[in-house]
N, C-alpha and C positions, 0 to 999 in steps of 0.2 A: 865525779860530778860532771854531768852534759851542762855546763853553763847555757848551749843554746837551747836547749829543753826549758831549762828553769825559767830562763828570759820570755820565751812565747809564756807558757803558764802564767807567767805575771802578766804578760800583756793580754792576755785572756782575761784576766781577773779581772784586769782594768776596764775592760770591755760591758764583763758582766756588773762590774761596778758603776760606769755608764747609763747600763739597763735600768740598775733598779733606779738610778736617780732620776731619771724620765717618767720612769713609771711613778716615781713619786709626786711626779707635778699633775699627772693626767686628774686625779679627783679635783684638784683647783680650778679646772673650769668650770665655768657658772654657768652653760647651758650644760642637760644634763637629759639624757634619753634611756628610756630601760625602768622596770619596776623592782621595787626592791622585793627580797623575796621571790622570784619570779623568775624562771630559765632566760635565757636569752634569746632570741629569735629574729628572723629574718625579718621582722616588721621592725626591728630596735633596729635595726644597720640601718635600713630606711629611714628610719626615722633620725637618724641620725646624718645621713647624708641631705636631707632636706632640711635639716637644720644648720648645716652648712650651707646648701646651695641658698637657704632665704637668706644671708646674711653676706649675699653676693661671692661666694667662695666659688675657685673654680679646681677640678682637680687637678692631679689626679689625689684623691687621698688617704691616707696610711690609717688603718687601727692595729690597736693594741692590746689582744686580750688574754686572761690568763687563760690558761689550760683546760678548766672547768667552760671558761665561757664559749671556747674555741668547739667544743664539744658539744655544749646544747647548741650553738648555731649550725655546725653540720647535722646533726638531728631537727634540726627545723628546717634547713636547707633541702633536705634531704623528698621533704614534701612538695617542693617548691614544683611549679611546672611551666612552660613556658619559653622565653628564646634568652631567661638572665644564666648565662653558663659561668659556672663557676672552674679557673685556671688555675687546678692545682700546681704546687712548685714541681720544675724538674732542676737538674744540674746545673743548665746554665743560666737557671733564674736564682739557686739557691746560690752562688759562684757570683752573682752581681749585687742581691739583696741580703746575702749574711744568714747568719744562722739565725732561727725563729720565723721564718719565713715560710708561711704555709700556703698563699696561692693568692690571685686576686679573683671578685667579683663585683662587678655593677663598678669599674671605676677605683675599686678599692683594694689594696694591697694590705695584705692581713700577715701582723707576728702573732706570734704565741712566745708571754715572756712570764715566768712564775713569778718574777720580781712585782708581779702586778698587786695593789696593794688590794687588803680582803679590810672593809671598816667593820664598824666594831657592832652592827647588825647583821653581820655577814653574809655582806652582800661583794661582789668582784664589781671597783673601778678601774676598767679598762677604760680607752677614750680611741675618737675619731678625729682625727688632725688633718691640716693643707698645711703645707710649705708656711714658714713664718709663722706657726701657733709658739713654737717652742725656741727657747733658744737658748744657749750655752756660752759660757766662757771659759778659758781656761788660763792660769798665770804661768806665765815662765819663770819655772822653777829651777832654770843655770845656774843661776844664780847660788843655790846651795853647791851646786856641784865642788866649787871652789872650794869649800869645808869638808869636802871625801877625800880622803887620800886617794893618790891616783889610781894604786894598782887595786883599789876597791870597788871603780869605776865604771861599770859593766855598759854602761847605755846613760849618753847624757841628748834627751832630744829635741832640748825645750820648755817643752810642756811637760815631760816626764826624764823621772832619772831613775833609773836602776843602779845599785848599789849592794856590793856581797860584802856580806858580813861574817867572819870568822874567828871561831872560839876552838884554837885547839885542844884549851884542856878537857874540853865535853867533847871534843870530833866534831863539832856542828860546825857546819856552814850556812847560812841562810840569804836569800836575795830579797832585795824590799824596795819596791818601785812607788815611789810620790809622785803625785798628782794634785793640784787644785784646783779644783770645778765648781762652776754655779751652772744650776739649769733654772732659767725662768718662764712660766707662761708669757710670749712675749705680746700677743696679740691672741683676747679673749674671744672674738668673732672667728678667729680661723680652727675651735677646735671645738671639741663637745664630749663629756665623760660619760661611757656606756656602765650602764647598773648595773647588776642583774645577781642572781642567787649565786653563793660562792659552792653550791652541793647540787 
């Protein structure tokens, strides 16, 4: 067993676990740009960044769109003409901004995260955020640590603890990292959920 294999894997998980719970606040914002039904397009980003700058925002600012929506926006991008260059990611932008990191344009730095949620017209809520739309917490979870047996102990950081767990009369060994998180929309004027057709 690579315990430090297992450990990154977890903390990946936790990462991607992260994801989706952001991605799950973006439809709770109450401005809302994009048609339903409707591919995505370089006039939704727009419109979604003036729907932040009317509301006094400054950027720089992040969206978040699923995979599908990342896709009809480079196909409408793709038409586009003019002096808006779009800065796809290289290494040392993908090495600063994380994985799902696909480039910036107009101001705007773009993920692509599947975790994005599809509503039940199926339509993709992605969204368009400034700094202070969103916000997290997380509890210090040491506190159990005290209830693992030591040599079970893999990673106590805080806010997360890893812990292996072992059965040898099945051979199994397993690792299990806890976390407690809240994500809140923290400020409704600094963000805005993108619409658009999830096909």
């Amino acid at each position: 067993i690579n315990i430090d294999r297992m450990v990154a894997n977890l903390m990946q998980g936790v990462a991607l676990t992260f994801t989706a719970v952001i991605c799950d606040a973006l439809p709770t914002f109450t401005a809302q740009v994009g048609t339903t039904g409707v591919a995505l397009s370089v006039d939704d980003v727009y419109d979604g960044v003036f729907t932040l700058n009317s509301a006094l925002n400054s950027g720089p600012y992040t969206a978040v769109l699923s995979p599908v929506q990342w896709n009809h926006f480079q196909s409408s991008l793709r038409s586009e003409v003019g002096s808006a260059q779009f800065l796809p990611a290289t290494n040392d932008t993908l090495a600063s901004h994380g994985p799902g990191y696909r480039g910036a344009w107009m101001g705007v730095d773009f993920y692509v995260a599947d975790a994005v949620d599809t509503s039940g017209a199926g339509d993709d809520q992605g969204g368009i955020f400034t700094s202070g739309a969103i916000a997290y917490g997380m509890a210090n979870v040491s506190a159990m640590a005290g209830q693992i047996p030591p040599s079970n102990l893999i990673v106590d950081a805080g806010d997360l603890v890893v812990e292996l767990d072992r059965t040898a009369s099945d051979g199994a060994s397993a690792a299990y990292a806890t976390i407690i998180m809240g994500v809140i929309v923290a400020d409704q004027a600094r963000g805005c959920e993108i619409l658009s057709s999830a096909t």
